[in-house]
Phi, psi and omega in degrees: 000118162317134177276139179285170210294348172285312174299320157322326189272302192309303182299326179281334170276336140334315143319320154324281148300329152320306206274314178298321197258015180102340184274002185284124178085040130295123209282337181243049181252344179269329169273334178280327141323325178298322193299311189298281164037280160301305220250289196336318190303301240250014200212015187276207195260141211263324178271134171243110012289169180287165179319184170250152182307169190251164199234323205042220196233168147254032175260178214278142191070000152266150213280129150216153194308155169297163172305167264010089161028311160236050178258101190228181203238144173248132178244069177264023173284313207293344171311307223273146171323108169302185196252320169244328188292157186268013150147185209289330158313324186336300168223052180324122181273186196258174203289207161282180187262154186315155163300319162270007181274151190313293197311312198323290177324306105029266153295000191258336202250312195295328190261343189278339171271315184270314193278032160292164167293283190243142147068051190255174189263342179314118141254199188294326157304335175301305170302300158302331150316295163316303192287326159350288163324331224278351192285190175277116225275309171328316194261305145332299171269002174294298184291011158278324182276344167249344153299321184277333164294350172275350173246357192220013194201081181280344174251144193321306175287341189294324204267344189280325185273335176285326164291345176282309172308295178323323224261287195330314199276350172273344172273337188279312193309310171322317179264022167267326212279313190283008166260333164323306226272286165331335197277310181280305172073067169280143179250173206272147159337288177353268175298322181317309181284355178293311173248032145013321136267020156257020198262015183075343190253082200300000174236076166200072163295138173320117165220155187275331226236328155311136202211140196258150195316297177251130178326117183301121172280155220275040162195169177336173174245312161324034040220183205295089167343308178308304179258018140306270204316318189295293172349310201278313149342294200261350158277312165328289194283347155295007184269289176337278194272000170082357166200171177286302214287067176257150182239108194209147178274164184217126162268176194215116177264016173322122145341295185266011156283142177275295155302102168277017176192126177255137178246128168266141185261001166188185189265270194317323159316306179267027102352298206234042150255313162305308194292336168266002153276331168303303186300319184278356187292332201107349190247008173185119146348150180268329164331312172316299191276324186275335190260024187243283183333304172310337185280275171357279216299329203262327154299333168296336162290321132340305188262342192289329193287306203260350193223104187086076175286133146296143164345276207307338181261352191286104199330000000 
């Protein structure tokens, strides 16, 4: 059977990626493929046929896609069977702040001055700090996560159940996260600020001509995915290892970051270093970004209680 065009595009970018990072013919870029294999049947979307793209709405404070027109964000994460959680809702945040409320306000004026495109309050670290950020967040802390197990973690199985734990609690956060972002359907800085005067809201003045530091991504804004996975991710090894205050680099394979390797003095710093780069890319409230963390810490708490117990703790 031929494959389809999509699935085709995915095997080429795949391929792809292999080949820029070095991986092509890694014997355990091979064992991982077997796995995946194996396991993708068992991981698909709960609804049959799969979901339909999501659109979101066009009323005021609701997410619709950026130009280019046919552009929609397909959400079929908020579909899938989490992996540890009693389902995608589990730890759904509460809601966003009213469009006319104090926080709304507040934040709306912070990303429309530091994420613009042109004529921004960024300064150049701020920026760099931003493009730092901008990679594929999942990949990004894995190779932050084999540095530190390489200086902090010498036995093997020891090192396998903290990647497993790391890996559990950032896919159930995605799909907290992304079932927040359908639920709510919040629309992005972006559009919020073009339209800026129709939100009821006399002090979130408007601009037609705003555009954010990086293309707003093609689904909700509520909540930050990025900082879901980071949340989860950096309570994790602060679960793990029993403290915060550990000091380890995080690297950025980012086109526009300059600086490739950042050193942090704890898992919660560079927590609010994310969070605070979504603002500056432009691409999310900070409400946004905090109440993702807050998702991210509470599944990561979720899976350390309940899921790959050392022995000693096992009822």
């Amino acid at each position: 059977m031929r494959a389809s065009p999509q699935v085709a595009t995915l095997d080429a970018t795949h391929a792809t990626y292999l080949a820029n990072n070095g991986l092509t013919g890694d014997p355990g870029v091979a064992v991982g493929e077997a796995i995946a294999a194996l396991y993708v049947p068992l991981r698909r979307p709960d609804s049959v046929p799969p979901p339909a793209p999501f659109i979101g709405g066009t009323g005021i404070g609701e997410w619709r896609p950026i130009a280019p027109a046919t552009m929609m964000a397909f959400v079929p994460l908020a579909d899938f069977k989490p992996l540890t959680l009693t389902g995608p809702a589990r730890f759904r945040a509460p809601p966003p702040p009213e469009l006319t409320s104090a926080r709304y306000t507040t934040d709306y004026s912070e990303v429309k001055a530091k994420g613009a495109l042109v004529n921004s309050t960024r300064t150049a670290e701020q920026t760099e700090i931003a493009h730092f950020w901008s990679e594929n967040f999942a990949v990004q802390w894995n190779r932050a996560i084999r540095a530190i197990v390489d200086k902090r973690v010498p036995r093997i199985g020891d090192r396998a159940r903290l990647f497993a734990l790391a890996n559990l609690a950032a896919a159930d956060a995605l799909i907290t996260s992304w079932d927040s972002k359908r639920f709510f359907n919040l629309w992005r800085p972006q559009t919020a600020i073009q339209e800026g005067e129709l939100d009821g809201n006399p002090d979130t003045a408007g601009d037609l001509m705003w555009v954010s530091l990086i293309t707003n991504p093609s689904y909700p804004d509520y909540t930050s995915g990025a900082n879901c996975i980071t949340g989860a991710i950096t309570k994790l090894l602060e679960l793990y290892f029993g403290r915060d205050n550990i000091a380890f680099d995080v690297t950025s394979n980012a086109p526009l970051a300059v600086k490739k390797t950042r050193t942090y003095s704890s898992f919660s710093a560079a927590a609010q270093a994310v969070v605070n780069a979504r603002i500056y890319l432009g691409i999310h409230f900070r409400f946004a970004d905090t109440a993702a963390r807050k998702q991210g810490q509470q599944v990561a708490e979720w899976v350390q209680d309940h899921y790959l117990l050392p022995r000693a703790n096992r009822a």
